[in-house]
N, C-alpha and C positions, 0 to 999 in steps of 0.2 A: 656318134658311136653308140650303134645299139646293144644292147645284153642280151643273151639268150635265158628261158626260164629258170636254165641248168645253171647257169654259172650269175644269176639271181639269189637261186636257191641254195647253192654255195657258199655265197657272202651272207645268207642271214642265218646260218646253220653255224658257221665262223662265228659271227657277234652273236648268237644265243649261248655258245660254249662261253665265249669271254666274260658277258653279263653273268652267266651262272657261275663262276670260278668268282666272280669277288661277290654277287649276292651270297652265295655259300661258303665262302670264304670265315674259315673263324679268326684266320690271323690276316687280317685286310693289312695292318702295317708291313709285316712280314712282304705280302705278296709286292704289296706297293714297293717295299726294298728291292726287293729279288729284281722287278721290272727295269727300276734304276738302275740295277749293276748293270744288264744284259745292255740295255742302254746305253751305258756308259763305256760300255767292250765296244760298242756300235761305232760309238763316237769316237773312237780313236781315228788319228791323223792318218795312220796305215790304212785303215779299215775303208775309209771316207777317200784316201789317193786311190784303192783299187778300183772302189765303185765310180767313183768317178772317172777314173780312165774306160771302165766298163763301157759306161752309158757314151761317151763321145764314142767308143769302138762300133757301139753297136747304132750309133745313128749315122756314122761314115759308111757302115757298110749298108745300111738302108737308102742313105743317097745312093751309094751308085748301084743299088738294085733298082729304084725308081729312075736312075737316067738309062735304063740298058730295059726298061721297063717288064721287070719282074715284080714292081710291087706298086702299090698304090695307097691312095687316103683310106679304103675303107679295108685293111687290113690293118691300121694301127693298133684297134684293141686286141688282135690275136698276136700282135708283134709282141706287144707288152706282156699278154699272159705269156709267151713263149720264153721272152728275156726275162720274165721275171721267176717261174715256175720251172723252166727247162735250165737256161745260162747262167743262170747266179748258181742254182746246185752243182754245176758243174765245174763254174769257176772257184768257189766255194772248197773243193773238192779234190783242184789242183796239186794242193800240199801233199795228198796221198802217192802221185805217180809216181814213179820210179825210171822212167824212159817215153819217149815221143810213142810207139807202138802200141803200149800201156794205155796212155793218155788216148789217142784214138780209137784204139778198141771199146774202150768206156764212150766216148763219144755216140759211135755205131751202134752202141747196145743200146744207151738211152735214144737214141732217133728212132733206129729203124729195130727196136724190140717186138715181141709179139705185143707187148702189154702197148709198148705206144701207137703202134699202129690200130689195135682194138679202140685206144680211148679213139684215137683219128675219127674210127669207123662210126663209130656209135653216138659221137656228134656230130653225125648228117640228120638226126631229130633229135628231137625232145618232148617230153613230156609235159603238159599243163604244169604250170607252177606248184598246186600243189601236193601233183601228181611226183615232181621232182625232190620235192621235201620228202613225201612218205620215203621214195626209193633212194634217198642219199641218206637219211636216218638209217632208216632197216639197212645198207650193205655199212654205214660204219658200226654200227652193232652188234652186227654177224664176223665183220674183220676183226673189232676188239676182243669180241668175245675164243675165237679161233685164235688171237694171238694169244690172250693170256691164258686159254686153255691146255698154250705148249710147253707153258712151263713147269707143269706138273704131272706127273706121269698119271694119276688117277683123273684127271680132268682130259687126257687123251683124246678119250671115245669124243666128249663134248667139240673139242675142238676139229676133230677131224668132218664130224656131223655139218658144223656152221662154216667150215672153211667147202664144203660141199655143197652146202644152201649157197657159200656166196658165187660160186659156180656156176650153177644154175640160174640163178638171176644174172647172170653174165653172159651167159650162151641166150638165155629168154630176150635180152637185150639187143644182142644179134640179130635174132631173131623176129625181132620186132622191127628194127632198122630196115634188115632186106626186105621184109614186109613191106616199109612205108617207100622204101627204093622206087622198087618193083609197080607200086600201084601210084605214083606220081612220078614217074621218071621223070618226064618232059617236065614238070613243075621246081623242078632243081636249079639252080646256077650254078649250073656246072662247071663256066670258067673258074667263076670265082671257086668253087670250091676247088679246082688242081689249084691254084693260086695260096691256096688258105693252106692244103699241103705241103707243096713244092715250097712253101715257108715255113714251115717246121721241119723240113730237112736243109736246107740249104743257110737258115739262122743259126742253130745250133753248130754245125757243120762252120760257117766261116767263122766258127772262136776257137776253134785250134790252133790257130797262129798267136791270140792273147791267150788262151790258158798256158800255151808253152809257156809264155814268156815270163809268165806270171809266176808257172810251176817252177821253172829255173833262177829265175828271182830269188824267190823262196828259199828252195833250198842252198843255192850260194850265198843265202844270208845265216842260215840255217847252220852253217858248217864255220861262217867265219865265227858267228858266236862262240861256237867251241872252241877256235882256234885262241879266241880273246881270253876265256877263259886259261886254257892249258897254256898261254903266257906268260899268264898271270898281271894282265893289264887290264887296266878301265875302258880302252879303246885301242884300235890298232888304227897303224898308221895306212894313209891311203893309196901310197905305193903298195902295200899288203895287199888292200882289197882290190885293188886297181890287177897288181899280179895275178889275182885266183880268179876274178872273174874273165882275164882274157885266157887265160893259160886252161880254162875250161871248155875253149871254142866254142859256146853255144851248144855245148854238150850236158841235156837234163842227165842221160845216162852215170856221165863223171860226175859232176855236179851232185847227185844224190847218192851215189856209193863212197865219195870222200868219205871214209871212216873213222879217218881222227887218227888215224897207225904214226904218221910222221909229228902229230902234236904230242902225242900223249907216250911217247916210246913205250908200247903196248909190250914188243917184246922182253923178257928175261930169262929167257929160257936158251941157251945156249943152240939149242940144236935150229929154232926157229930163227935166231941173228946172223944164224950160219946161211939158214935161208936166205934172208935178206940179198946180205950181202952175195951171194951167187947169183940171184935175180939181176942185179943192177948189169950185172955183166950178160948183156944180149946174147953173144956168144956160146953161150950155158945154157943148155938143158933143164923144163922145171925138173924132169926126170934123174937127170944128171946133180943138178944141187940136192935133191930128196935124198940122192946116196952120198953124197956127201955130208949129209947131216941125219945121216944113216936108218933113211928109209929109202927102203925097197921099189915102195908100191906106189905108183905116182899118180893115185886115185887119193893114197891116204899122203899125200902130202899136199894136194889139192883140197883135201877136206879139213886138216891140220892149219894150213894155210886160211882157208877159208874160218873156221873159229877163233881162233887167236886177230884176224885183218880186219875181216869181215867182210871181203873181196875176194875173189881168186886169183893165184897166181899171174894168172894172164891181166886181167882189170888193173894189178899193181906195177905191172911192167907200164901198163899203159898211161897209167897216171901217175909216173916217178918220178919224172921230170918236174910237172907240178907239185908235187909233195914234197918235195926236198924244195921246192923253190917257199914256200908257204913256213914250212920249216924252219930252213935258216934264216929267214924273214924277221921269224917267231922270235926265235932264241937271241938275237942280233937285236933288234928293235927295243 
């Protein structure tokens, strides 16, 4: 497993910050605490089942890339930087989706972005070692300094200045790459480079299947909490949980718009119960119950609906079944 200068220069750019955060350190017990908490977050049994399921997911799908032979032994070390810098942030990140469509779009952003496909590009060379230190120093210096330049309106101009500097050595970069292209073509390994590629599209790309699962995990744990809570019990029974996780169908979409409307009986308001109870009956118009609970306009009772549920009318037809089932569960148990 060889290292390139670049990603040398990386790792001792990493341990020169760390070394200087506790030489510099005035409160070294402090810091030494802080380390332990984040550690000890680390260590939890959830935290350690994900990752662990991770890492078998992601060596399953490298067997059968190497028996269909898409990959091989001298791609392990970009496997790793890929699973470890691309899929862990992404699975990490899970918790935010909202829907399968969501969750893939982020996917395709971070693969096939401009920004990923530039880094792609620009590690077809590299720079002398310590040619890689000066220029991974100067652009994190020029990015810190552009970031915290934007937080104050007088320091603007600054930031706009170094976010322009780091540009430029970006595009010089390029520029330098095609250069070395261009006058060594034939000196390239070409396979292996589509190979080195065609794995960072196709690694990240097969954990869609585990971040759903993970993501929906998540939040049908996420909801039964609630549910535990608006009980008012220590734990629910696992007929409960057994209920909401089928009655979800493998649906992230339902699964993370449960709102709690059937635990926490959000409604009091007369005019919105009236809604309710016309919703449950298919039959009925959202338009039709809004006049009956004497709106008009069947935007503003989609938008009514929506702030008081947290769902639209339509989402709560769809998941009524399950929510009355969770429900009386609830109240019952």
């Amino acid at each position: 497993m060889e290292f390139t200068s670049r990603e040398i220069a990386t790792a001792i750019i990493a341990g020169g910050f760390i070394l200087l955060a506790v030489l510099l350190s005035k409160d070294r017990k402090g810091l030494l605490q802080a380390v332990l908490g984040v550690a000890k977050h680390f260590s939890a049994w959830k935290v350690w089942t994900v990752v662990l399921a991770y890492v078998i997911f992601v060596c399953c799908v490298v067997a059968a890339a190497y028996l269909l032979g898409a990959w091989s032994v001298d791609l392990l070390k970009d496997t790793l930087i890929i699973g470890l810098m691309v899929g862990l942030p992404i699975l990490f990140n899970g918790t935010n989706f909202r829907n399968g469509p969501e969750m893939v779009k982020h996917v395709v952003k971070e693969v096939l972005g401009v920004a990923a496909l530039v880094t792609v590009y620009v590690n077809l060379t590299t720079f002398p070692l310590w040619g890689e230190l000066i220029l991974q120093v100067s652009l994190l210096f020029f990015v810190l300094l552009a970031t915290v330049g934007k937080t104050d309106p007088k320091t603007a101009a600054v930031a706009k200045f170094f976010a322009g500097l780091t540009n430029l050595v970006g595009l010089g970069l390029i520029f330098y790459v095609t250069a070395q292209v261009v006058a060594h073509f034939k000196e390239f390994d070409w396979e292996r480079e589509s190979m080195t590629f065609a794995l960072s599209l196709w690694l990240p790309a097969s954990l869609i299947p585990f971040v759903y699962t993970f993501s929906l995990i998540a939040s049908c744990e996420s909801t039964l909490v609630r549910a535990k809570f608006h009980a008012g019990r220590e734990w629910l029974r696992l007929p409960i949980r057994l209920g909401f996780l089928l009655g979800v169908r493998g649906s992230l979409r339902y699964a993370s718009s449960f709102s709690g409307l059937w635990l926490s009986q959000l409604s009091t308001r007369k005019s919105f119960g009236s809604n309710l109870r016309q919703l449950r009956e298919s039959a009925v118009s959202i338009a039709e119950a809004g006049k009956l609970a004497g709106c008009r306009s069947r935007n503003r009772v989609t938008e009514a609906f929506r702030e008081h549920a947290g769902i639209t009318p339509t989402r709560y037809r769809q998941m009524q079944q399950l929510g009355r089932r969770v429900y009386l569960h609830c109240k019952e148990g």
